[in-house]
N, C-alpha and C positions, 0 to 999 in steps of 0.2 A: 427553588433556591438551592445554589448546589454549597455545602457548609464545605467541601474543600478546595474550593476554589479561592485564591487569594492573588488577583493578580495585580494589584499593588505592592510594594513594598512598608513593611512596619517591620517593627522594632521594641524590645521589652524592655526597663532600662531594671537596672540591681534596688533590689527591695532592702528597706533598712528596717529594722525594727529594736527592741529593747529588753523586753520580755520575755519573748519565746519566737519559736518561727519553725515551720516545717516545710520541707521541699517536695514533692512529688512529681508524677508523672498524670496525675488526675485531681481535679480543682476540692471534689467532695473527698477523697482523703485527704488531701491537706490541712481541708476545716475539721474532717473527724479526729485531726490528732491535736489542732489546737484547739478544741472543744471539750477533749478532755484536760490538757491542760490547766484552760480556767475553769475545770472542777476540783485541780487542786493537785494535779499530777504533773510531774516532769518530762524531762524529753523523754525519756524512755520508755514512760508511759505512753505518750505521744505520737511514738515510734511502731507500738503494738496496735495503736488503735489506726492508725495510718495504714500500717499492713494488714489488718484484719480488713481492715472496707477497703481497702486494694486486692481481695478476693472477689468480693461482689462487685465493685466497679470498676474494675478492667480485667476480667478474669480471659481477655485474649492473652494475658501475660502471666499471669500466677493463679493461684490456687491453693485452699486448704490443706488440697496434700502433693503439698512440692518441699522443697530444701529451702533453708536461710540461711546467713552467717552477718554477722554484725563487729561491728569495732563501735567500742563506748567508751568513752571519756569522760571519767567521776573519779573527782577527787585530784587530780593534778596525773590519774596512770590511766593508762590504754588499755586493754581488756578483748579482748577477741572472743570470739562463741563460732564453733562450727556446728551447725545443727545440719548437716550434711546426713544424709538415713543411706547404711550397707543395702548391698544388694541380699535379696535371701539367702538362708545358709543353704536351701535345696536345690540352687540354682547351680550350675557350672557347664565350660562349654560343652560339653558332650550332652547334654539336657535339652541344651537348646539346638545343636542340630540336629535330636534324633526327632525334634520338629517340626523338619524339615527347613531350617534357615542356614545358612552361609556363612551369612555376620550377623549381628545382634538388629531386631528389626526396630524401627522409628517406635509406632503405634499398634495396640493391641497390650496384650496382658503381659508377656516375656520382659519388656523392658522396663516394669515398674519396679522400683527401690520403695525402701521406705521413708515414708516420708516424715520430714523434720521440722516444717513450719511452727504446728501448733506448738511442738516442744521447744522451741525458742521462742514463742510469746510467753509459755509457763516460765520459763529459764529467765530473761530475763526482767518479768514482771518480781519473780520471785526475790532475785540478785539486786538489783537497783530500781525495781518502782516503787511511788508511794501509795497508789491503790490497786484495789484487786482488780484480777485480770477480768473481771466479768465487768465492772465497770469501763474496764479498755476499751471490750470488745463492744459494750452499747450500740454507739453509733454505725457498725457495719450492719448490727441486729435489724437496726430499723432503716436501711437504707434495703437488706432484703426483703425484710417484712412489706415496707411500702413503698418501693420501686424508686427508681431513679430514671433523670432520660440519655440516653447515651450521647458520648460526648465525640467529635467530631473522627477524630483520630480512632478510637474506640470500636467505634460503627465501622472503619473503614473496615477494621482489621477481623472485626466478627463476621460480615459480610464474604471475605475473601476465604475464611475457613471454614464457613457453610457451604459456600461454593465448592469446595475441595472435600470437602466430611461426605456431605452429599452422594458424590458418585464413588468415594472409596470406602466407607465405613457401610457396610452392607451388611454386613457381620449381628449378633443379635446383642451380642456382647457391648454394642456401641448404641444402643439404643436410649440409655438412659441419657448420652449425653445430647441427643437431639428430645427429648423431653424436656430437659434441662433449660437447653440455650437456645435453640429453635421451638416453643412449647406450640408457637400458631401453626406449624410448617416452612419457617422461614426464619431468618436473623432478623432480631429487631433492627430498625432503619434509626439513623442518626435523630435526634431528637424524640425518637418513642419510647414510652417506658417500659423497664422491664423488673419485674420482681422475681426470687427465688426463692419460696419458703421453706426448701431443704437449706439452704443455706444458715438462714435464719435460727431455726433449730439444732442444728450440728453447731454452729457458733454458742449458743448460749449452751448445750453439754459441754463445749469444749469451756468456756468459762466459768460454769458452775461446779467442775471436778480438777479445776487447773488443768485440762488438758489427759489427764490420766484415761478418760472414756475411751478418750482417742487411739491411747494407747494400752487398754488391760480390760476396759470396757464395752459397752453396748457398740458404740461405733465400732472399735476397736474388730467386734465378731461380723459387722456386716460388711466391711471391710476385705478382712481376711476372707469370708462367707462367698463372696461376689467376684473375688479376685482366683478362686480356688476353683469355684462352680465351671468358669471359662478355664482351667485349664493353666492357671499361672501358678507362678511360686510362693509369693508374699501370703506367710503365716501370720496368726493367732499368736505365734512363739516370737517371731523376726518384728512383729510390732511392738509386743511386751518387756524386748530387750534392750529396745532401744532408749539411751541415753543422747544428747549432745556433749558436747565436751569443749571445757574452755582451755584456750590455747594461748600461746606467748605472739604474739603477731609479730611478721616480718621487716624488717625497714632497708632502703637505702637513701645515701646521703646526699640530693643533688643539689648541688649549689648552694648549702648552708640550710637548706630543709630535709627534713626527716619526711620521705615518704612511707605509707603505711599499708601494710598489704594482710590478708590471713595467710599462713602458709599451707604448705601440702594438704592434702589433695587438690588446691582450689591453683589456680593461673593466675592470681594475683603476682606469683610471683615473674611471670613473664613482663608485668609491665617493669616490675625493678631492674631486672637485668638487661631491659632495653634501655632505663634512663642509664643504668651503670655504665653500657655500652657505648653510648650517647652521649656522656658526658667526657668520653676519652678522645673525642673527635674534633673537627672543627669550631670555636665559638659561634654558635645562635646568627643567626641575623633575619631582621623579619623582613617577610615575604621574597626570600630567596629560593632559590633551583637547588641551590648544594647543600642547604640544611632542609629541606626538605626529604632529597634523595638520602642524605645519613639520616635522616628518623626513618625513612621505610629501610633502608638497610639494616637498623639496628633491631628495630622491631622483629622483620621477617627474622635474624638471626636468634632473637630469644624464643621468640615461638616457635621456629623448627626445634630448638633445644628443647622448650617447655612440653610440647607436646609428645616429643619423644621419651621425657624422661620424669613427668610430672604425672604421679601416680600417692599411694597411701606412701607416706615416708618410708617407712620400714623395707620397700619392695622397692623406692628408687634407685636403679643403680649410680647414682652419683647425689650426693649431698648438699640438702638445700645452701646450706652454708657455702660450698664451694662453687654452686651456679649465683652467689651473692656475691665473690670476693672480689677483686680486684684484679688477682693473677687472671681469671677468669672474661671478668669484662675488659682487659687491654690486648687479649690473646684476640677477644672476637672482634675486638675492634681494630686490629690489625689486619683484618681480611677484610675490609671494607676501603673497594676500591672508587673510584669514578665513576664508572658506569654500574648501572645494576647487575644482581648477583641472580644466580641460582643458588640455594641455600640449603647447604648440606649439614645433617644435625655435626652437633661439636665433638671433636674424638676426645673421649673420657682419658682421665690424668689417669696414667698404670698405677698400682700398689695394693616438666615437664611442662526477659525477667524483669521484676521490677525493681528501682531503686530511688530509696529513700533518706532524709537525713531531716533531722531534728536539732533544736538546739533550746535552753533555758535561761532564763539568768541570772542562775544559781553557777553554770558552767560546765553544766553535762552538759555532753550533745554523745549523736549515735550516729552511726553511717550504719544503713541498714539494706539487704536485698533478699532479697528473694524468689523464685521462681517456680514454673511446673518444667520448664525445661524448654520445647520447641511449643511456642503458643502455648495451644488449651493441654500439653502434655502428651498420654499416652493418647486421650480420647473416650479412656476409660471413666464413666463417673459413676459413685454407688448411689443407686437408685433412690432417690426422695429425699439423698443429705446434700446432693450441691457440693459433695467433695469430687473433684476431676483429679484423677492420679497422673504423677509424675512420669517421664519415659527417660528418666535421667541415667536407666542403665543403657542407652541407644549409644553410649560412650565408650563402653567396654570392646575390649581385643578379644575377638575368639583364638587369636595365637597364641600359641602356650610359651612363645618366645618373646613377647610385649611382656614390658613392664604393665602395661593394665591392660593384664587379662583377667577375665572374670571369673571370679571368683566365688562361694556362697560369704555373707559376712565381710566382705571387702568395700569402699568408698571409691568409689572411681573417680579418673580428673575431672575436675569442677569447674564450670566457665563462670558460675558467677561472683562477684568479685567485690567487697566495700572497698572502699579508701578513706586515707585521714591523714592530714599533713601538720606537723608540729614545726617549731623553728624554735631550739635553744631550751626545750623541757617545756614551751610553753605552746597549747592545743594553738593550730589557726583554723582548723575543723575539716566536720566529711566533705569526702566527696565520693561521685561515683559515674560510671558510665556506663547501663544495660545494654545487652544485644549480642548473646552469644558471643563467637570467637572477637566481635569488636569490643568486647570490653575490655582486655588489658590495652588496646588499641587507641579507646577512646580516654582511656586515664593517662597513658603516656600526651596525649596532644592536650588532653586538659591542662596537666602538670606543668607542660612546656609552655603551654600560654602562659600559665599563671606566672611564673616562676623568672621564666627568659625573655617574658616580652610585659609583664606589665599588668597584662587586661583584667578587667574586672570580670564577678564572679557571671554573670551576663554574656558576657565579650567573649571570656571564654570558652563558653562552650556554646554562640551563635558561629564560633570562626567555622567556617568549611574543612569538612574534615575529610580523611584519607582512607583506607583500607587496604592492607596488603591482600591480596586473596589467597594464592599460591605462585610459582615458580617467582617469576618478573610480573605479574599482574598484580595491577593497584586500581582498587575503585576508588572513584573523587564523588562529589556531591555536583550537583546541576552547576551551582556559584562559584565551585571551586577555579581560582582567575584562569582563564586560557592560559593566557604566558605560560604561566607554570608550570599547567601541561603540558605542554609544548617542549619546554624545556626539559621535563622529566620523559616526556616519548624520546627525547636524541638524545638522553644516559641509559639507552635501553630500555628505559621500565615500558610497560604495556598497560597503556593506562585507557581505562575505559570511563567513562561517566557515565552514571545512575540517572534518570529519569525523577527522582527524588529520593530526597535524604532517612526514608525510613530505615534505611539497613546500616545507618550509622549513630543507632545507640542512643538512648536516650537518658539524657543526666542531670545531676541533681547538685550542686554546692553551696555550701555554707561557710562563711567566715567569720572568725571569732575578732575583734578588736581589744586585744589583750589590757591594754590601758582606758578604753572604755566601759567593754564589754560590750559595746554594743553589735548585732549583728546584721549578714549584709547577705544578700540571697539571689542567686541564677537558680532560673527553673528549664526546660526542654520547650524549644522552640520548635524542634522537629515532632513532639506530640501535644496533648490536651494537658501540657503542663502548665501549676500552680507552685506559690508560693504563700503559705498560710502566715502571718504576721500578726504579733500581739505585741 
């Protein structure tokens, strides 16, 4: 029986519920955060417990020790958390090529950061939940302790990095992580179970000390101990310093909604200043050639910008505020011709994973993500805790002439991305779109469905979606209509179609019904996604 075979067409329609509801990319987080719920916790609770067993049950995508950032909505304000971890203070480019590397390498020890997950389940269980994080974390406990079977999408993706791990990770250094996720000599197979009892145990330290082990404790040395022994940077000291930090989140105005983004260091703000761009051009019209080609034109134009100039604030040479303003988005939208562009970053004025969302109804909700970075991370995992480190410094400019260049203590640009959209002060909730450089990609097309054409929280994000890649090349999905194509190949673009829609992001939304309250729910068509409903 082959579980990815579907050659029928189906269809998922939008989930309502009253209560509570949580979105994922995998069916048992969804039940593990509304299972805490009805133990008496809110979304936000809901939100930790959801991400904790999104370690254990899809850990092809995140991990205990990756990065988070979240947007929570309590109490009628908006709230941001970047739990984003610096790179070491011992680290800088000369370090790493006396190496012997060139640029900053994918996988191995060099490119691990520190990681911020745990400290944003402590953060905030600590800020807005009503039970203790060890309670949170429960359900991921016993989802290691007694195995789970893998779910269709899940198995593809562990199957394909064992395949790959296999003949490159040869090193002794990577050993732990095929004890780990290979323990027979093989990837578990769709439907077989798989248990990790490091996980299980590093989850309940991390819950029984809020996380502090993590960072100044027992972990915290085996950690630092394993990452040192092979020859990396990540300290004892660069663990124990680490804080997250809450921050004021970003907005732009489209079409009488407030879209919501974290700012600097993270590319959320690349999706704003594409709608910015976006909203200066032609009016919408659905299933057209010429609003299509001005969304990739607008897009590629923020992300050349973002990427070039989207670094720690302080080091940006131009101002988040001024790649928000409006002199800004009608300048780029002036360069958007007809036919496609090649896309040259913007000359500066003289004088740059998984996801989750929650909702209660009380009227929190949380847009939540998190990641190890490319899959299982660096590859790296400390032996017997089931924690797999991040390679989120693989991002860093060894040029000393990049805005992010690497630095010791520095956050590099961040792909992963929450959302949350209000209209008039009043929430209408998260949303979000995984998958590296497609996530501001995939929240721009989300936004514009919702917004310019209507579709519900389903529709949205089943529509066939786009990707710029680089110069004039745009990947489409299998379904994505011919015509279109067609039409966007003779405005120049270079348009290729995928073989299937994995490389376009997988998302999550929730809407709030302000005069009801009641809530309405799309989950990821293109993964093993759930919608958990109370």
């Amino acid at each position: 029986m082959d579980y990815l075979q579907h050659p029928f067409e189906s269809k998922r329609h939008t989930v309502f519920s009253k209560k509570g509801m949580v979105a994922t990319s995998q069916p048992l987080a969804a039940q593990a955060g509304i299972e805490v719920m009805q133990k008496g916790g809110n979304a936000i609770d809901a939100a930790i417990a959801a991400a904790a067993a999104l370690t254990v049950v899809e850990p092809t995508s995140n991990g205990i020790g990756g990065d988070a950032f979240a947007l929570v909505w309590v109490k009628d304000k908006l709230h941001g958390l970047n739990s984003s971890g610096p790179a070491p203070q011992s680290i800088s480019p000369e370090a790493v090529k006396a190496l012997g590397h060139e640029k900053m390498p994918v996988h191995g020890v060099v490119p691990i950061t520190v990681p911020g997950a745990p400290a944003a389940w402590a953060e905030l269980s600590r800020k807005f939940g009503k039970l203790p994080l060890a309670e949170a974390l429960k359900p991921a406990i016993r989802y290691a302790e007694e195995g789970y079977p893998l779910t269709p999408i899940l198995g593809k993706y562990w199957k394909l990095a064992y395949d790959k791990f296999k003949t490159s990770f040869t090193a002794e250094e990577y050993q732990a992580w095929f004890d780990t996720f290979a323990p027979n000599g093989k990837a578990p197979e769709i439907g077989e179970m798989w248990t990790s009892p490091g996980h299980a145990s590093t989850l309940k330290e991390i819950g029984e000390t809020d996380a502090r082990s993590f960072y100044e404790g027992a972990l915290a040395e085996k950690i630092a101990d394993y990452v040192q022994k092979h020859n990396g940077f990540l300290s004892k000291e660069d663990l124990a310093a680490y804080q997250p930090e809450w921050v004021e989140p970003v907005s732009a105005n489209y079409r009488g909604y407030d879209v919501w983004e974290i700012p600097p260091n993270g590319q959320g703000m690349v999706a704003l200043m594409a709608l910015n761009i976006f909203k200066n051009l032609n009016e919408p019209k659905w299933q057209s050639a010429e609003t299509y080609h001005e969304q990739i034109e607008a897009m590629k134009l923020a992300f050349t910008d973002g990427k070039e100039f989207i670094t720690e604030p302080a080091e940006m040479p131009v101002s988040a505020e001024h790649l928000l303003s409006d002199e800004y988005a009608k300048k780029r939208a002036e360069t958007v011709g007809e036919t496609a562009s090649h896309p040259e970053p913007y000359e500066l004025p003289k004088g740059g994973t998984v996801y989750l969302s929650a909702a209660d109804e009380e009227g929190n909700m949380i847009s939540y993500i998190q990641s190890n970075y490319m899959g299982f991370g660096s590859g790296i995992v400390v032996p017997g805790t089931g924690i797999g480190l991040q390679n989120r410094g693989a991002d860093f400019s060894l040029d000393p002439g990049h805005p992010n260049v690497l630095r010791g203590g520095k956050r590099t640009y961040h792909t992963i991305i929450p959302g949350f959209l209000s209209k008039d002060g009043k929430a209408v909730g998260p949303f979000g779109v995984m998958g590296g450089y497609m996530q501001p990609q995939g929240h721009f097309q989300v936004v514009a469905n919702t917004i310019d054409f209507l579709l519900n929280p389903q529709a949205a994000l089943d529509a066939p979606r786009w990707q710029w890649m680089e110069g004039k090349t745009v990947l489409v999905e299998p379904h994505f209509p011919n015509y279109l194509a067609q039409a966007l190949a003779r405005k120049g673009h270079q348009i290729q179609v995928a073989t299937d829609g994995g490389a376009f992001g997988r998302g999550q939304i929730i809407w709030r019904n302000p005069e009801t309250g009641v809530l309405s729910g799309g989950t990821e068509s293109r993964t093993d996604g759930a919608v958990a409903a109370w």
